[in-house]
C-alpha positions as CSV (number, residue, x, y, z in Angstrom):
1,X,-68.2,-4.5,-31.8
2,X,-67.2,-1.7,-29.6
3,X,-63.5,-1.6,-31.6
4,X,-65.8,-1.3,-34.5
5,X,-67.1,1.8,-32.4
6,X,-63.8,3.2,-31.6
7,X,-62.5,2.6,-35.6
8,X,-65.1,4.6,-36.6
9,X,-65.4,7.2,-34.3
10,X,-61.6,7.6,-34.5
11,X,-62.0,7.6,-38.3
12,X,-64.5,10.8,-38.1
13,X,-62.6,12.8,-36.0
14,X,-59.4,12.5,-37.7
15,X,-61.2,11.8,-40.9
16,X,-58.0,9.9,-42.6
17,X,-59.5,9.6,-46.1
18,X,-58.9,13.2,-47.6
19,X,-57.3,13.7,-50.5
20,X,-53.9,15.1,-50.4
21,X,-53.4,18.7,-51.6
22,X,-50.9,21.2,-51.4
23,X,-50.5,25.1,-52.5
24,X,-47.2,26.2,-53.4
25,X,-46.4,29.6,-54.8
26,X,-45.3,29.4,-59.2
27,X,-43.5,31.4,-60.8
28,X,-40.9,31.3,-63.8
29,X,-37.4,33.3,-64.1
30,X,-38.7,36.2,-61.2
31,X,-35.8,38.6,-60.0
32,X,-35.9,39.6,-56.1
33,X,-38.2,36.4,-55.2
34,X,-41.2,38.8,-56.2
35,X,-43.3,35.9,-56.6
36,X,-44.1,34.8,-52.9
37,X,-47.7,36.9,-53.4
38,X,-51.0,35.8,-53.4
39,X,-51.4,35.7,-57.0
40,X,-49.0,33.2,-57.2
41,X,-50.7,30.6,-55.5
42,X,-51.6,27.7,-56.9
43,X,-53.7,24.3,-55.5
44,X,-51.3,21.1,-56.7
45,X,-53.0,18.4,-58.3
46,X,-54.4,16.3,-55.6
47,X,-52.3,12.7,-54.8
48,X,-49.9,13.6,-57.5
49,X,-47.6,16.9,-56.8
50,X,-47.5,16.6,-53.1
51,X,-44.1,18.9,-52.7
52,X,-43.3,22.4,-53.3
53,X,-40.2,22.6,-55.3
54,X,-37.7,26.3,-55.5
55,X,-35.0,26.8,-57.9
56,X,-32.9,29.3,-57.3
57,X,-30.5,30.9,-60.5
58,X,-27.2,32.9,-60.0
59,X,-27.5,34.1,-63.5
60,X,-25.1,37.8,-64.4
61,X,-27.2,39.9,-64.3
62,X,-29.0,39.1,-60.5
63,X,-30.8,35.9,-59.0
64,X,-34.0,34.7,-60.6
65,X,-36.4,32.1,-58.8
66,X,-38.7,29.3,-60.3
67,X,-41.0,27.9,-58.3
68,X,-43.5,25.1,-58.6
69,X,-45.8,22.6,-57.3
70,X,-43.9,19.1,-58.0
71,X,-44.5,15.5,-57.2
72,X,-41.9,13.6,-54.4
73,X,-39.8,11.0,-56.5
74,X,-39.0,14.1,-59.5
75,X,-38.5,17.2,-57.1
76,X,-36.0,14.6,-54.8
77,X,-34.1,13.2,-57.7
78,X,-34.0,16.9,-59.3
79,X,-32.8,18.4,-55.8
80,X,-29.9,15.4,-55.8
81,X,-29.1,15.3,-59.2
82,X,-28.4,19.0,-59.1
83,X,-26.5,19.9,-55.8
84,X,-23.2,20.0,-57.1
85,X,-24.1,23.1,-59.0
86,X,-25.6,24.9,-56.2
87,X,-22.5,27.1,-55.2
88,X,-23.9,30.3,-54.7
89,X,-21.5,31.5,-57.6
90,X,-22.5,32.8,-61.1
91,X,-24.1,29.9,-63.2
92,X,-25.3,28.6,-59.7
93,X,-28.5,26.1,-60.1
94,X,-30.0,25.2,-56.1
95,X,-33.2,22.9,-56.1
96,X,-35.3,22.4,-52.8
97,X,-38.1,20.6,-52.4
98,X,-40.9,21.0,-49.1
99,X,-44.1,19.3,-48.3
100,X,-45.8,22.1,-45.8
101,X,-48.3,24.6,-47.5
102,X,-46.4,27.7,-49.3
103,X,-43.0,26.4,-48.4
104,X,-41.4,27.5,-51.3
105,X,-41.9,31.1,-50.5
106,X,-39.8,33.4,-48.8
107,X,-38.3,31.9,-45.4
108,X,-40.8,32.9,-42.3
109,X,-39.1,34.7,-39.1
110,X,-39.0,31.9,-36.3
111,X,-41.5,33.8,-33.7
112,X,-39.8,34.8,-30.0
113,X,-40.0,31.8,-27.7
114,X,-43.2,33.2,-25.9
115,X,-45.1,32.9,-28.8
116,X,-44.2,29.6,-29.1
117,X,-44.9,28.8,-25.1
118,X,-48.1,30.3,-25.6
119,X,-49.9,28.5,-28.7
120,X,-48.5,25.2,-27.0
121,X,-50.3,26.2,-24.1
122,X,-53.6,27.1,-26.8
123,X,-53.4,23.3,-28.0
124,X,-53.4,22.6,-24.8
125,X,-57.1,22.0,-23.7
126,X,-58.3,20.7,-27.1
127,X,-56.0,18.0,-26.3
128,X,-57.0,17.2,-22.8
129,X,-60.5,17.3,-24.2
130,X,-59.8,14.4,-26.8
131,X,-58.4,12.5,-24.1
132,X,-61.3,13.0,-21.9
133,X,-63.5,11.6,-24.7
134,X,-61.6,8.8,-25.6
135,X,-60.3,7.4,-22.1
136,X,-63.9,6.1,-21.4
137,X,-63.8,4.6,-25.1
138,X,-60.3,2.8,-24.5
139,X,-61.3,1.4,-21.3
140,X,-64.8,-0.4,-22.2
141,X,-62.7,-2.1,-25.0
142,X,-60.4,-3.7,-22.0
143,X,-63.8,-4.5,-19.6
144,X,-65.0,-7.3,-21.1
C-alpha cells in the first residue's frame, strides 16, 4: 500500500505521462540563417517528429538553410546517409538532427562559468526540498 503511495505521488510530481512535443524553427532555402525568428516557430506533431532537423546548402551564390521539425529514425538516417557531402565546399549538403527545444537555430554563446556556478546553486534548494519530502516517504516503505 504505501509503494502504491509513493508510485503515485512520484507519478504527480514528475507527471511522466505527457505527450512529447517539440518546437523547432522551419524554414525552406533562407540565405544568412534569417530564419532562427519567432515567426518561424513551429510546435512538431506530438509522439511523432520528436527532433529538430538543419540542412545547411553551399550553393554559388551563398549558403541557404532548411530547417524542420522531423521524426528520429528519418532525420538519423538522412544525417548518415548524407555526411559524405557535407564538405563545406560548393555543392556542400550537411544534415543535423537535435532533440532540445529550438535547437536547429542559430548556435547559443556558452554563458561565463559564473553563470553556470550560480543557476546550479538556484537548483540547488528545490532539490534539497524534494529530498526532504521524500526521505520520510522512502523510509516508511523499509519500517515494516
Amino acid at each position: 500500500m504505501r509503494l502504491l503511495v509513493f508510485a503515485t505521488l512520484f507519478g504527480v510530481f514528475f507527471d511522466a505521462g505527457d505527450a512529447l512535443q517539440i518546437q523547432c524553427y522551419q524554414c525552406e532555402e533562407m540565405k544568412h540563417n534569417d530564419c532562427s525568428t519567432p515567426e518561424y516557430i513551429v510546435n512538431c506533431t506530438v509522439n511523432v517528429q520528436d527532433m529538430c532537423q538543419k540542412e545547411v546548402l553551399v550553393k554559388p551564390d551563398g549558403i541557404h538553410y532548411r530547417k524542420s521539425c522531423a521524426s528520429s529514425g528519418a532525420c538519423l538516417i538522412a544525417s548518415s546517409g548524407y555526411q559524405q557531402f557535407c564538405t563545406g565546399r560548393l555543392n556542400s549538403v550537411c544534415i543535423s538532427c537535435c532533440n532540445t527545444p529550438l535547437c536547429n537555430g542559430p548556435r547559443r554563446k556558452r554563458p561565463p562559468p559564473s553563470a553556470a556556478t550560480s543557476s546550479l546553486q538556484t537548483s540547488s534548494p528545490l532539490l534539497l526540498l524534494l529530498l526532504i519530502f521524500f526521505l520520510p516517504l522512502l523510509t516508511l516503505l523499509h519500517v515494516t
